[in-house]
Backbone and ligand atoms as CSV (ligand in chain L), in Angstrom:
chain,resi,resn,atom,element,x,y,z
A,1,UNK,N,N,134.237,221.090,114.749
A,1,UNK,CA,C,134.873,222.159,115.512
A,1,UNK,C,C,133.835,223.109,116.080
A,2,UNK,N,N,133.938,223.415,117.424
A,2,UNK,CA,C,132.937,224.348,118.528
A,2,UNK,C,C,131.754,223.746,117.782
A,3,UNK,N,N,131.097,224.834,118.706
A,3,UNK,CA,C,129.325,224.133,119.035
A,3,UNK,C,C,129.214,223.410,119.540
A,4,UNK,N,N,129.994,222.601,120.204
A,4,UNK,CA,C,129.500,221.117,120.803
A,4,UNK,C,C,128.910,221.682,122.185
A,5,UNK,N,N,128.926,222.686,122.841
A,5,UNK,CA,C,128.610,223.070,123.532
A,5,UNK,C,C,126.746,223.429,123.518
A,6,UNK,N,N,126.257,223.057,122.029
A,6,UNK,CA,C,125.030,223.743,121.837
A,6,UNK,C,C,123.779,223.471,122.711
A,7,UNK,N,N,123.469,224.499,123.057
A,7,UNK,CA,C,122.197,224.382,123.819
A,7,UNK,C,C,122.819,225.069,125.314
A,8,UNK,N,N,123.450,224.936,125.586
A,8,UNK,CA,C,124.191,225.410,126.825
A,8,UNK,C,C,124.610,227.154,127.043
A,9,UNK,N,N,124.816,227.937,125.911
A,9,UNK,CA,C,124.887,229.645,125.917
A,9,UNK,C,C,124.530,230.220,124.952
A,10,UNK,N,N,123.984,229.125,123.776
A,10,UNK,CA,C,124.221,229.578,122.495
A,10,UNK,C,C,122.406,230.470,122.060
A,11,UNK,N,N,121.564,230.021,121.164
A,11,UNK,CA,C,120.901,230.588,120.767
A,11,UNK,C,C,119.842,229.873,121.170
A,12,UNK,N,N,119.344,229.074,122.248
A,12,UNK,CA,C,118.677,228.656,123.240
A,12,UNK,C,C,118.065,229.386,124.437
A,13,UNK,N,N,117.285,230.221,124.785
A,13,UNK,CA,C,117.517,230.794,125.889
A,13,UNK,C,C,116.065,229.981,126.881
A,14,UNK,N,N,115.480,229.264,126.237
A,14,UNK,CA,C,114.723,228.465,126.895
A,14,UNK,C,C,115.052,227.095,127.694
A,15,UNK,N,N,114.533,226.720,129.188
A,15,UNK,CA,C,115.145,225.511,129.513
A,15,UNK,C,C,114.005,224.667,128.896
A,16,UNK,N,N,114.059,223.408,129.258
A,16,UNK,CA,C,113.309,222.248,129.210
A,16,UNK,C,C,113.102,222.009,127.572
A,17,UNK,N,N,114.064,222.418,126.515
A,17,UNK,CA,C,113.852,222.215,125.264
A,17,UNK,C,C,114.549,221.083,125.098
A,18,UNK,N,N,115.159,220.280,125.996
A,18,UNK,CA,C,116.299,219.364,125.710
A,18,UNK,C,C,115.914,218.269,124.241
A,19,UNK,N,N,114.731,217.992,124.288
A,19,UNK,CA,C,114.198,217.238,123.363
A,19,UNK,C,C,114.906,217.533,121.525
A,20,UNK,N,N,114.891,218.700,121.856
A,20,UNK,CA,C,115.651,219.722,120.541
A,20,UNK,C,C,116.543,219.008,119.835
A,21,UNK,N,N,117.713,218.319,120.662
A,21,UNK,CA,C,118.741,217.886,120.779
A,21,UNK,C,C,118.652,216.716,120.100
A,22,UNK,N,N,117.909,215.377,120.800
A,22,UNK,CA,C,117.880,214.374,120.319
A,22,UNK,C,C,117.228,214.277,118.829
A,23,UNK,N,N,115.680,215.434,118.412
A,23,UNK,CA,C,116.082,215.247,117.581
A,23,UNK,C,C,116.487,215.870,116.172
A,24,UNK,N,N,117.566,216.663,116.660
A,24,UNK,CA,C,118.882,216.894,115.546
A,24,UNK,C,C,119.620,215.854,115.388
A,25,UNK,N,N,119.856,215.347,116.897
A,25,UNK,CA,C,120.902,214.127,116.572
A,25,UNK,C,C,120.179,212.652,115.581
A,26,UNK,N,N,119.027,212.844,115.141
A,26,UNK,CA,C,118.492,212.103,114.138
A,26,UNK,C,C,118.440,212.660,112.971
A,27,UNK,N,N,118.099,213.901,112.901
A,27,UNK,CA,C,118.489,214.816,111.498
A,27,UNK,C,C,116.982,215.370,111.416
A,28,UNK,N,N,116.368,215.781,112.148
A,28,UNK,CA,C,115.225,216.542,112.256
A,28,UNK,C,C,115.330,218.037,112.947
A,29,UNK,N,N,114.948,219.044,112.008
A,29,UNK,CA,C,114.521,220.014,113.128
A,29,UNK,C,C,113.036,220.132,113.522
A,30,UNK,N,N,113.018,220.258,113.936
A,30,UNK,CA,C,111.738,220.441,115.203
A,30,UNK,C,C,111.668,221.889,115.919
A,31,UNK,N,N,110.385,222.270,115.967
A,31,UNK,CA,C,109.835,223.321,116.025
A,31,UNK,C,C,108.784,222.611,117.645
A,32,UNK,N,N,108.004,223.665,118.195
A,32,UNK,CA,C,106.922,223.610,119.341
A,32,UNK,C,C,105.731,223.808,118.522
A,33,UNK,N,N,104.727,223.150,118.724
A,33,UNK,CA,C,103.199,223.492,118.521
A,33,UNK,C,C,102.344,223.979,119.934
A,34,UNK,N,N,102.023,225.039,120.184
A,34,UNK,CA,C,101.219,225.269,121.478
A,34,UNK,C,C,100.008,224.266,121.155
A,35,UNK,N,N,99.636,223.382,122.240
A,35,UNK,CA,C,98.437,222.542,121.781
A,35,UNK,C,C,97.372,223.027,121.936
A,36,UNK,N,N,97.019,224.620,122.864
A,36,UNK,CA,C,96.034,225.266,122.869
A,36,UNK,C,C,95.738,226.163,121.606
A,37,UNK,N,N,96.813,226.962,121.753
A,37,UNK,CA,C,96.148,228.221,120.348
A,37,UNK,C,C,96.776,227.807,119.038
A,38,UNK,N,N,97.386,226.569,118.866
A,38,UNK,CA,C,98.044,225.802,117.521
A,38,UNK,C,C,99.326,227.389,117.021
A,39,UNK,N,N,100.184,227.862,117.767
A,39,UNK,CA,C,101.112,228.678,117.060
A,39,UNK,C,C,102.345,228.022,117.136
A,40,UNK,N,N,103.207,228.291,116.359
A,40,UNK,CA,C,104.337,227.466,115.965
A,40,UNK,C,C,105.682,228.320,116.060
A,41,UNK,N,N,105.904,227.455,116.948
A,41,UNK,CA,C,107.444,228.377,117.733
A,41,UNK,C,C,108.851,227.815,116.896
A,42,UNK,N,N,109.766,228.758,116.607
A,42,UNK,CA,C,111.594,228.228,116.555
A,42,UNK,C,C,112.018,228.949,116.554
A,43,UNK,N,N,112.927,229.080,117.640
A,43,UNK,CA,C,113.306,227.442,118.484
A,43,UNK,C,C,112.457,227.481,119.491
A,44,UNK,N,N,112.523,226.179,119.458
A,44,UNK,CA,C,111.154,225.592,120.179
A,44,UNK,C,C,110.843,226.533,121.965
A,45,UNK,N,N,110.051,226.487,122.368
A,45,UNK,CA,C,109.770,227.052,123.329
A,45,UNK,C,C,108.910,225.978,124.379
A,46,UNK,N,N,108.973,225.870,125.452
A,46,UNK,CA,C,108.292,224.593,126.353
A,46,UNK,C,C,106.651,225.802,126.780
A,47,UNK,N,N,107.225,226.677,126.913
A,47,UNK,CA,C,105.845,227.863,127.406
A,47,UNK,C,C,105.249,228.670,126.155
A,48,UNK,N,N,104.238,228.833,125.723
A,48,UNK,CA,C,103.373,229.591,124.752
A,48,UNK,C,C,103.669,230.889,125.140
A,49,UNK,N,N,104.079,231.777,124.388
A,49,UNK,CA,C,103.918,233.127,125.359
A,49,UNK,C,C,103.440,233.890,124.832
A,50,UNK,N,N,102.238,233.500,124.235
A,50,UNK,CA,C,101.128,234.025,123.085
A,50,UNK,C,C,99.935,233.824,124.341
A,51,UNK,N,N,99.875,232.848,124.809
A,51,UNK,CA,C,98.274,232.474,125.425
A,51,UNK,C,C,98.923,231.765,126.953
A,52,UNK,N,N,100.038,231.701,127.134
A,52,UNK,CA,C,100.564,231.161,128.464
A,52,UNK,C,C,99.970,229.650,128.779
A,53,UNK,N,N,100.240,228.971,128.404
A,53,UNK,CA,C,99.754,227.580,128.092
A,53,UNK,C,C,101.152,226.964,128.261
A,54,UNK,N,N,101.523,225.439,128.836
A,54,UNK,CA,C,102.853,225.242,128.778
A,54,UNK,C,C,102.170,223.457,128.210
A,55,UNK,N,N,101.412,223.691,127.433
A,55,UNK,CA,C,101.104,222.161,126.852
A,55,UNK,C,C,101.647,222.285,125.251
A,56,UNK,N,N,102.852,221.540,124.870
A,56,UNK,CA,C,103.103,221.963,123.629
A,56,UNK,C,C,103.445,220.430,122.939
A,57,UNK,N,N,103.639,220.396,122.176
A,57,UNK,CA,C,104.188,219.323,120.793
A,57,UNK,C,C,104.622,219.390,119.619
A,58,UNK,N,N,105.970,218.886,119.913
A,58,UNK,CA,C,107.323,218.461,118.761
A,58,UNK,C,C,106.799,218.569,117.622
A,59,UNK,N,N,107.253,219.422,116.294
A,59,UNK,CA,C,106.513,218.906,115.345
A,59,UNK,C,C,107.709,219.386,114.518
A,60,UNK,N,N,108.170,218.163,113.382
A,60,UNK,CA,C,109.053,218.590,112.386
A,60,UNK,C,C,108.786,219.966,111.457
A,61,UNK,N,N,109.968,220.822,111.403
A,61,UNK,CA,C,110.316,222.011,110.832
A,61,UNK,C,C,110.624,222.002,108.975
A,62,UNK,N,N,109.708,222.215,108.197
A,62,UNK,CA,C,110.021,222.150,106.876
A,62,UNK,C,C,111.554,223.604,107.340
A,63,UNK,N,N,112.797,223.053,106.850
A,63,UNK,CA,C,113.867,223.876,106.712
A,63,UNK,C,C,114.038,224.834,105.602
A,64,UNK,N,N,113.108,224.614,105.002
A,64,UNK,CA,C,113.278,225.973,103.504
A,64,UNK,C,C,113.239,227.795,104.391
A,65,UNK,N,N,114.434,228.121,104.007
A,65,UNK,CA,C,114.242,229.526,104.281
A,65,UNK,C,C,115.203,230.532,103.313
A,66,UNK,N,N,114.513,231.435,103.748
A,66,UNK,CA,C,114.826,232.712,102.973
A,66,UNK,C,C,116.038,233.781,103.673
A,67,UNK,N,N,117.042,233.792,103.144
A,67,UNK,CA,C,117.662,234.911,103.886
A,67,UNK,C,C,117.508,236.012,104.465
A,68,UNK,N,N,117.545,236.689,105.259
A,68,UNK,CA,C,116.907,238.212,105.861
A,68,UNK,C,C,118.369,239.227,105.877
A,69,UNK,N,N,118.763,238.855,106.454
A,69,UNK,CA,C,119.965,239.200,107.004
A,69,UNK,C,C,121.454,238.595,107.549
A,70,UNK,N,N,122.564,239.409,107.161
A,70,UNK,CA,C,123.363,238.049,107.881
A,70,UNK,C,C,124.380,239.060,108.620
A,71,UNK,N,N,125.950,238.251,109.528
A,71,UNK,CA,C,126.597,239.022,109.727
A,71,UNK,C,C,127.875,238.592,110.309
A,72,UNK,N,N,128.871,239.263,110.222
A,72,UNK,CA,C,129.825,238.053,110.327
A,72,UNK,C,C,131.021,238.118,111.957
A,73,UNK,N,N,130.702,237.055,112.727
A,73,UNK,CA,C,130.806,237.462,114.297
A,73,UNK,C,C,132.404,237.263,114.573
A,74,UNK,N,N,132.627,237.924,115.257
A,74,UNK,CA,C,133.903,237.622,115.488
A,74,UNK,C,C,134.472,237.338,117.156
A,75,UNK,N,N,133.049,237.863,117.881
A,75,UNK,CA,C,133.617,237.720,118.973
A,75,UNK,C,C,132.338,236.768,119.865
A,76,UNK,N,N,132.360,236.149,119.917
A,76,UNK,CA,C,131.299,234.869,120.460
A,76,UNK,C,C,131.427,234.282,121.870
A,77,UNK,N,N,130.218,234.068,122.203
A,77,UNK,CA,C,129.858,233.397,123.396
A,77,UNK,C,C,130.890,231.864,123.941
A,78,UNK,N,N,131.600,232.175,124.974
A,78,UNK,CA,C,132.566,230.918,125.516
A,78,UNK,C,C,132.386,229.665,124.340
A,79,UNK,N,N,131.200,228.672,124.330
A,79,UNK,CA,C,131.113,227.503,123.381
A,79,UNK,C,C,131.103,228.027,122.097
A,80,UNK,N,N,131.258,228.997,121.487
A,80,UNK,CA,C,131.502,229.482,120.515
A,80,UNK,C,C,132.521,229.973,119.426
A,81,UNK,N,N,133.899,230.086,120.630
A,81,UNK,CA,C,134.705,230.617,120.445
A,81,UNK,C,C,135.361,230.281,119.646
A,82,UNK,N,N,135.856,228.684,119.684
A,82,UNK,CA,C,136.743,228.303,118.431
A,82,UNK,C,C,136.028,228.830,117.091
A,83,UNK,N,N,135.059,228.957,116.663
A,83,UNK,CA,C,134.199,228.110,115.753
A,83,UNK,C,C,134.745,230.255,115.183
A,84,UNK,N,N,134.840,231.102,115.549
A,84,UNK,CA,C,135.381,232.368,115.069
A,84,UNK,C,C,136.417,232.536,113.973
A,85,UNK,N,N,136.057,233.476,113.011
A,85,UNK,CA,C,134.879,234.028,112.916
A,85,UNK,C,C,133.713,232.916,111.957
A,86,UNK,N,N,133.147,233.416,112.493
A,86,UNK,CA,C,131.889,232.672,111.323
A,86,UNK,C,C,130.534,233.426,111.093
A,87,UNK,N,N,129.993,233.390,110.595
A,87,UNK,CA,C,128.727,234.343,109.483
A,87,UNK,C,C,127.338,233.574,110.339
A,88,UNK,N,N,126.689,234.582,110.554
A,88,UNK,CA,C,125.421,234.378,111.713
A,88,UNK,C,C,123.997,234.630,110.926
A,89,UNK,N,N,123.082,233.537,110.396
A,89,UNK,CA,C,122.088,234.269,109.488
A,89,UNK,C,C,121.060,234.924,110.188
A,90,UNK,N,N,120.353,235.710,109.827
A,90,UNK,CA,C,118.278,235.523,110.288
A,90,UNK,C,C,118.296,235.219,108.869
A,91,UNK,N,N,117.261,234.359,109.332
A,91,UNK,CA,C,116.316,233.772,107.916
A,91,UNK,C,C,114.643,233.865,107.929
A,92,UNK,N,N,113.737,233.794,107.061
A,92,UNK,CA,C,112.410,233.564,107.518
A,92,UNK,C,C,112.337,231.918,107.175
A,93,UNK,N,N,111.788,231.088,107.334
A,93,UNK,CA,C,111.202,229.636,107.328
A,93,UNK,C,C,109.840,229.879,106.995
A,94,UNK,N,N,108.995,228.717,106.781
A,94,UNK,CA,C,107.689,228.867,106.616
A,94,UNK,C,C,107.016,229.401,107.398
A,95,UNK,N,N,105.449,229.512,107.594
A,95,UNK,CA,C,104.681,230.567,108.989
A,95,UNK,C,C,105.081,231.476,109.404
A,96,UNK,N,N,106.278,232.376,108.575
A,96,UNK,CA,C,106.543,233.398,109.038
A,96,UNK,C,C,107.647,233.753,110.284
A,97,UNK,N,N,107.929,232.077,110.411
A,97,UNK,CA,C,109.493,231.940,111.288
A,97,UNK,C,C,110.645,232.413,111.139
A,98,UNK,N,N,110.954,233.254,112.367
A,98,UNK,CA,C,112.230,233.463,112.284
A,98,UNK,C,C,113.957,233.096,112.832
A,99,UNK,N,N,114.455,232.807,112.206
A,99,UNK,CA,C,115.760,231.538,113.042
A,99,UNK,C,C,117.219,232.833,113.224
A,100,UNK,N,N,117.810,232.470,113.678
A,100,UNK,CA,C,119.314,232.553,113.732
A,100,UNK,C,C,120.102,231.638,113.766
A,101,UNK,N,N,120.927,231.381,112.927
A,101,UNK,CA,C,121.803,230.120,112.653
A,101,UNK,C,C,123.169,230.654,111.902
A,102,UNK,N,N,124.012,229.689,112.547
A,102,UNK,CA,C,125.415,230.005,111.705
A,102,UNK,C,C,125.170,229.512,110.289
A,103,UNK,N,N,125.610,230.187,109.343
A,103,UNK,CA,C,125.915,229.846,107.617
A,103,UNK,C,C,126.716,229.186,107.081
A,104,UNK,N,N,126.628,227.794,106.668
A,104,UNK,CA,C,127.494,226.596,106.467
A,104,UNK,C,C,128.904,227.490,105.923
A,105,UNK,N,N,129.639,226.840,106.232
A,105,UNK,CA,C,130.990,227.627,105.749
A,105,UNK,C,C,131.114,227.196,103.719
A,106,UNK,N,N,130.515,226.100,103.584
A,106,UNK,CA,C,130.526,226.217,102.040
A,106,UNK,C,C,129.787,226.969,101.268
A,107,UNK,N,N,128.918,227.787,102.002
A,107,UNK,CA,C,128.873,229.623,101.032
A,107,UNK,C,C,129.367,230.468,101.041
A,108,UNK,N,N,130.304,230.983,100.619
A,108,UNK,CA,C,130.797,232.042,100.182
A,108,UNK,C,C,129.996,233.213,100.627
A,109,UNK,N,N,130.838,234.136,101.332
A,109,UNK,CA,C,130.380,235.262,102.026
A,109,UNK,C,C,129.874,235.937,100.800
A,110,UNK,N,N,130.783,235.950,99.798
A,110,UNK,CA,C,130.035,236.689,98.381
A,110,UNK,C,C,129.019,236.754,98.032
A,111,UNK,N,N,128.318,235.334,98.241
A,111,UNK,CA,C,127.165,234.804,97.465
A,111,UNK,C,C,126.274,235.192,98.377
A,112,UNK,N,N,126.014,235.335,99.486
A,112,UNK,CA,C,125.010,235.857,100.455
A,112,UNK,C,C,124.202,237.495,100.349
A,113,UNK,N,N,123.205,236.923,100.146
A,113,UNK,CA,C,122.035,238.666,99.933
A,113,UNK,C,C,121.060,238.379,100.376
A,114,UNK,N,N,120.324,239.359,100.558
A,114,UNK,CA,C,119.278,239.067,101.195
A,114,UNK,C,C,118.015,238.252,100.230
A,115,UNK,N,N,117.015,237.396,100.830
A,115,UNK,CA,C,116.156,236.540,100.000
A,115,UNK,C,C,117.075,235.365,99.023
A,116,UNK,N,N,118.003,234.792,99.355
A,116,UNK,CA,C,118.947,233.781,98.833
A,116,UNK,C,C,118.186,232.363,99.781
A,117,UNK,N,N,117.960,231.651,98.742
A,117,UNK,CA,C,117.053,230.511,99.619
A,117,UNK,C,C,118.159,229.617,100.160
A,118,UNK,N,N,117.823,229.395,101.339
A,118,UNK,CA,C,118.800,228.657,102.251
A,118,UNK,C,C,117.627,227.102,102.717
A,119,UNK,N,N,118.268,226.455,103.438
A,119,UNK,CA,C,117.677,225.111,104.115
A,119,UNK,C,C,118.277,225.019,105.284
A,120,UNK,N,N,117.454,224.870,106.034
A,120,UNK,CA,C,117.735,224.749,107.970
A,120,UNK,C,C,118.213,223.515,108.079
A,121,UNK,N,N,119.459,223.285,108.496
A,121,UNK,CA,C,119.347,221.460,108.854
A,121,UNK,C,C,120.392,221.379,109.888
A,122,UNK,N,N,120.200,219.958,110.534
A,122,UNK,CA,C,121.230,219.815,111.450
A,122,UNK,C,C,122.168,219.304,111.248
A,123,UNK,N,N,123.064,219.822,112.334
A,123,UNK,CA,C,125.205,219.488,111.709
A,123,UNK,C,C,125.586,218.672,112.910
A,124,UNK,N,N,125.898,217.676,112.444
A,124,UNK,CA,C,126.895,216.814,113.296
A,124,UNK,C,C,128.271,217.767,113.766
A,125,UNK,N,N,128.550,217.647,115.033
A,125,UNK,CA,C,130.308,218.851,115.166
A,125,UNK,C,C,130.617,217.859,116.582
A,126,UNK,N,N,131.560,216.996,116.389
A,126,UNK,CA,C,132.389,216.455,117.112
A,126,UNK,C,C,131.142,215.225,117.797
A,127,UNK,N,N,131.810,215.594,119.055
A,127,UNK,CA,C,129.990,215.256,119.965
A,127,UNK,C,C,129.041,215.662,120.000
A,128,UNK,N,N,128.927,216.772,119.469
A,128,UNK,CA,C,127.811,217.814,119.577
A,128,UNK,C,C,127.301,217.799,118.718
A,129,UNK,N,N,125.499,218.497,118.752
A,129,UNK,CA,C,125.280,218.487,116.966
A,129,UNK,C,C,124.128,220.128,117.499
A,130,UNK,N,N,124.061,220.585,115.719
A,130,UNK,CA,C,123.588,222.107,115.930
A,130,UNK,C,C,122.785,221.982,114.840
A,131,UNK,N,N,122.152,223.389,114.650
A,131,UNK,CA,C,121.547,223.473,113.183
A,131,UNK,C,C,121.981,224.358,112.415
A,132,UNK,N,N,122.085,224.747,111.693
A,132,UNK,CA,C,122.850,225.722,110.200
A,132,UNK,C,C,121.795,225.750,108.958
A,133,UNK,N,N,122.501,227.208,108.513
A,133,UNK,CA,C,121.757,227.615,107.089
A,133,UNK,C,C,122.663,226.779,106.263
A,134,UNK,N,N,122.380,225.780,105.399
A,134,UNK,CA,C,122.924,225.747,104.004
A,134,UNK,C,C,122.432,226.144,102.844
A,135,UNK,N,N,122.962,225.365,101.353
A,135,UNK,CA,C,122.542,225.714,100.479
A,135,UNK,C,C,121.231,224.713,100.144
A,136,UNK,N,N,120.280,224.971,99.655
A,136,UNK,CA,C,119.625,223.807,99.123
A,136,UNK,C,C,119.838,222.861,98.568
A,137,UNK,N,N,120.006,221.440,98.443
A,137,UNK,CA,C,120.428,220.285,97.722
A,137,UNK,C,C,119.827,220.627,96.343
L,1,ZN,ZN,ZN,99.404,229.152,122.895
């Protein structure tokens, strides 16, 4: 249910990331490597905008993260809409990454605080596929 729309209004605001896509739809997240100054973007970015360089490379995303903040949306972007309300994280990831992702619906709004270790991964949703905070396996 919703998201299938992802990549199209959602928490993308970069073009030419399409790559993103395919591979979630394998079960990878993927991050950008600038191939000049080696900094590590998510979500991925096609342009460096550290050193302006647009030479970059795919590189799988260890998903371990840490909660920061969360919040719970109710009024969302068109491809979004069904999917209301639902709980919106920031998290940190490794290198000091920072994500926004919806919060699997099997956590409990209760259980959410800040520094609660979460895992980035991607969700199959109809045709579409996205990425989400869950719980750690
Ligand atoms: Zn760079």
């Amino acid at each position: 249910m919703g998201f299938e729309k992802f990549g199209q209004s959602g928490y993308l605001s970069q073009t030419k990331v399409t790559p993103l896509i395919s591979y979630l739809e394998k079960g990878v997240v993927v991050g950008t490597r600038c191939k000049n100054c080696r900094k590590l973007y998510f979500p991925p970015r096609a342009d460096c905008p550290d050193c302006r360089k647009s030479e970059v490379e795919w590189v799988p995303i260890d998903g371990k993260a840490k909660l920061i903040t969360f919040t719970q949306v109710y009024f969302a972007p068109p491809a979004f809409e069904q999917s209301t309300p639902y709980i919106l994280g920031l998290a940190e990831l490794d290198h000091g990454l920072r994500v926004f992702a919806p919060i699997s619906r099997d956590i409990d709004l209760k259980e959410l605080k800040p520094d609660l270790e979460l895992v980035l991964k991607p969700k199959q949703a109809g045709e579409g596929v996205f990425y989400q905070l869950e719980k750690p396996a």
